[in-house]
C-alpha positions, 0 to 999 in steps of 0.5 A: 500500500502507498504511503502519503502525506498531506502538504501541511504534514510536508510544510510543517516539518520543513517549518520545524527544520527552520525554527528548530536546526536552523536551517536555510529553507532550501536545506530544510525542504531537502532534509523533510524530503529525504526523512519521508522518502526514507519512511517510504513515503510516496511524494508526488502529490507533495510541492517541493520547492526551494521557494516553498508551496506557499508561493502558489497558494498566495498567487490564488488567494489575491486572485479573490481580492479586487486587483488592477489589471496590471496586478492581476496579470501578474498574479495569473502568470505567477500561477502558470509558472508554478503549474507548469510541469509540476502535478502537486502545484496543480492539486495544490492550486485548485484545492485552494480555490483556484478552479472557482474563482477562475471561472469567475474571472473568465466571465468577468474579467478583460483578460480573458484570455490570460485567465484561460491560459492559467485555468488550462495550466491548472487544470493540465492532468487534473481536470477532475474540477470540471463540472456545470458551471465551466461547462456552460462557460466554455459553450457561452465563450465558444458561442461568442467567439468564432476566432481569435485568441478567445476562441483558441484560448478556450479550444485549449482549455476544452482539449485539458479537460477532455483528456482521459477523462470520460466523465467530462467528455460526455457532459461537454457533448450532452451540453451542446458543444458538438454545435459550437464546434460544427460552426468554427470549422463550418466555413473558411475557419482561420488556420489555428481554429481548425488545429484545435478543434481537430484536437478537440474531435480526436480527444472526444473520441478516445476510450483513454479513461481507465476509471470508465469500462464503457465510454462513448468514443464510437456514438460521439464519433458517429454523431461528429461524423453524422450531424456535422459533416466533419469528414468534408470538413477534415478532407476540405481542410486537406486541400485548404492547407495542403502546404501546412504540415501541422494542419495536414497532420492533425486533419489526417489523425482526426480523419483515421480516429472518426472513420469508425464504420465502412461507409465512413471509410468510403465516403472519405475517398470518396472526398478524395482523401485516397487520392491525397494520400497517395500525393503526400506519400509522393510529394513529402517523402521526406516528412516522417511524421506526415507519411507516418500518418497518411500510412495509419490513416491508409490502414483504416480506409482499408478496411473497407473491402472496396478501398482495399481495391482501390488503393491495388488500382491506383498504384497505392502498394508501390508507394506504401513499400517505397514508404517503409523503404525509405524511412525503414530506421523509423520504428513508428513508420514501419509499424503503420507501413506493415499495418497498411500492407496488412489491411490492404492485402487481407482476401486482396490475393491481387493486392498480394501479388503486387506487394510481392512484385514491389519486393515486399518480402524483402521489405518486411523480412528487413523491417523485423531484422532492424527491429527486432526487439519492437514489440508492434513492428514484429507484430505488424510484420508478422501479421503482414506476411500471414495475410500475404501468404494465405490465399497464395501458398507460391508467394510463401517461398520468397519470405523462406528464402529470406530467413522468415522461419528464423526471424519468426522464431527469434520474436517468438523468443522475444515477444512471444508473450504479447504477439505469439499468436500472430506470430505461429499463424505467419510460420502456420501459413507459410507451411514452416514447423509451429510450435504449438503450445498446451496452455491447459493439460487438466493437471488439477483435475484427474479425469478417469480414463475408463467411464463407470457408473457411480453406486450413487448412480446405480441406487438411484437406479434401483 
């Protein structure tokens, strides 16, 4: 069991070191900090600071009285300093009233947009404040500015308390929000709107909150999609900023986290999003993280079978290939190429022959020799070279000739306990020696080998 302290415990031996031993106060936390880590006490909810916890908890407690906006602003930034990278400021800060009187001042004061910043910063990682009254303030904020710093401001502040956390996720979608979004984005929005509220989409549909066993990213996607057309939005936006790598990105990533059903996947190809990928992968080869996306995002259209087609007709297979050859030192590319591959030549027999004529094999049997101890590349390959082989056994021998049985069996050594399963069904399909393993022998219970009657049996019988 964990051991913790609250700060006043914390504060008051660092006090007592002072007073009593005399100490500076950087020496004094330093000591208080080194006795209860000794006890095995657990200090991430504790501030450790050489200027103490108190600096915070002051720049909160003037936020209550009547300041000069000069005095105020100061105050604000103080806050954001000590909440920056530090947890127990945060806690500390919203457990002194930081959270409400925020609020207030975010409907009151001129300088919005400051009180925004610090309220995000506070409640970075320990959004767990929210509740009614700061949900109707950001859908009022949001409903009154359409851009501008405001705007972004409050996008930002919606994004903290959206993150892992479900809870909050589905009050701001039951208070209307999905509304104030659809109308940022609905016309020519300006460039720092659009990243945020592609943030904001994404976020809204994880199923990231481990305190929630059933969330609902899938109906909030489903409504996103639906109700506010956010696929032409995302694919709009692709041709809008198509010079803009941090928007062409973000709109990638949001477009492969709301294409949760086939006929989404469909309509986004159908936008022309196929179309750009194989441009991306073309004209910016050398943008990692951009190509890295357009192969994820390529994985998930294809899962639609009729996708899977199109991407064999339009020439799509060289350019996944000629992707991972390329960026073949980069773990996370090489995932989402062999994903892509993986996708595209699932019941694709066609799609297989062209992977193969691309010198796939060669490809992929490289890709698991580099990275042999990442988990998700060895799986990915594994996975990609089980769905090649499967409805064409003469495409087998090529991954033979090139070490496929040795590599296999060297990731079952390494990751055999997480990916062991795709694993044995890529040496299954490729006609090599699995070995399969008994996970239940029935040792604990004794089953008779000959069946006789039991005497209850036989007198119930009689």
């Amino acid at each position: 069991m964990v051991k913790v302290i609250s700060q006043e415990t914390f504060d008051g031996v660092v006090k007592e070191n002072m007073e009593e031993f005399e100490m500076e106060l950087a020496e004094a936390v330093e000591d208080a900090k080194e006795q209860f880590e000794k006890q095995g006490i657990n200090l991430s909810n504790i501030v450790i600071s050489e200027k103490g916890s108190q600096v915070v908890v002051e720049a909160v407690q003037a936020l209550f009285k009547d300041l000069a906006p000069v005095d105020l602003v100061e105050q604000l930034k103080t806050i954001r300093e000590c909440c920056k990278d530090n947890l127990a400021q945060r806690v500390l800060a919203t457990n002194n009233g930081a959270y409400s009187v925020l609020v207030k001042l975010a409907k009151t004061s001129p300088e919005k947009v400051d009180v925004l910043k610090t309220l995000s910063a506070v409640m970075d990682t320990n959004p767990d404040h929210l509740e009614m009254q700061g949900v109707r303030l950001l859908n009022s904020l949001l409903d009154e500015h359409h851009s501008g710093a405001v705007a972004q401001a409050a996008l930002d502040l919606t994004l903290t308390c959206c993150v892992r956390h479900e809870a909050n996720r589905v009050a701001l979608v039951a208070s209307g929000l999905l509304d104030k979004l659809g109308v940022l984005v609905e016309k020519e929005a300006e460039r720092e709107v659009v990243i945020r509220v592609c943030r904001v989409w994404i976020a809204l549909v994880q199923d990231d909150d481990v305190r929630v066993p059933f969330g609902k990213a899938h109906d909030t996607a489903r409504n996103i999609v639906e109700n506010y057309d956010a696929l032409k939005v995302l694919t709009r936006s692709l041709t809008t900023f198509s010079t803009d790598l941090e928007v062409l990105n973000l709109c990638l990533a949001a477009l492969a986290s709301l294409s949760v059903r086939n006929e989404y996947c469909q309509e986004v190809v159908d936008e022309g999003g196929l179309q750009f990928l194989h441009d991306i992968l073309i004209k910016h080869t050398e943008e990692v993280a951009l190509v890295t996306r357009s192969l994820t995002l390529l994985k998930v259209l294809a899962g639609n079978d009729r996708v899977k087609g199109d991407v064999g007709k339009s020439g799509g297979i060289p350019l996944v290939v000629a992707a991972v050859n390329k960026h073949m030192a980069k773990p996370a590319t090489v995932e989402a190429g062999c994903g892509a591959i993986t996708a595209i030549t699932l019941r694709e027999p066609d799609n297989s022959k062209q992977v193969m004529e691309c010198d796939g094999a060669t490809t992929i049997t490289t890709a698991m020799e580099i990275h042999m101890k990442h988990t998700k590349v060895q799986g990915a390959a594994a996975a990609a070279i089980r769905n090649i082989v499967s409805r064409d056994t003469e495409l087998s021998q090529a991954f033979i000739d090139r070490r496929a049985e040795d590599l296999l069996n060297e990731a079952l050594s390494h990751h055999g306990d997480k990916i062991g399963d795709t694993l044995r069904s890529a040496l299954r399909d490729l006609g090599l020696k699995v070995e399969l393993q008994e996970r239940w022998v029935g040792d604990a219970i004794k089953i008779r080998p000959v069946f006789e009657e039991s005497p209850e049996n036989l007198e119930n019988e009689s």
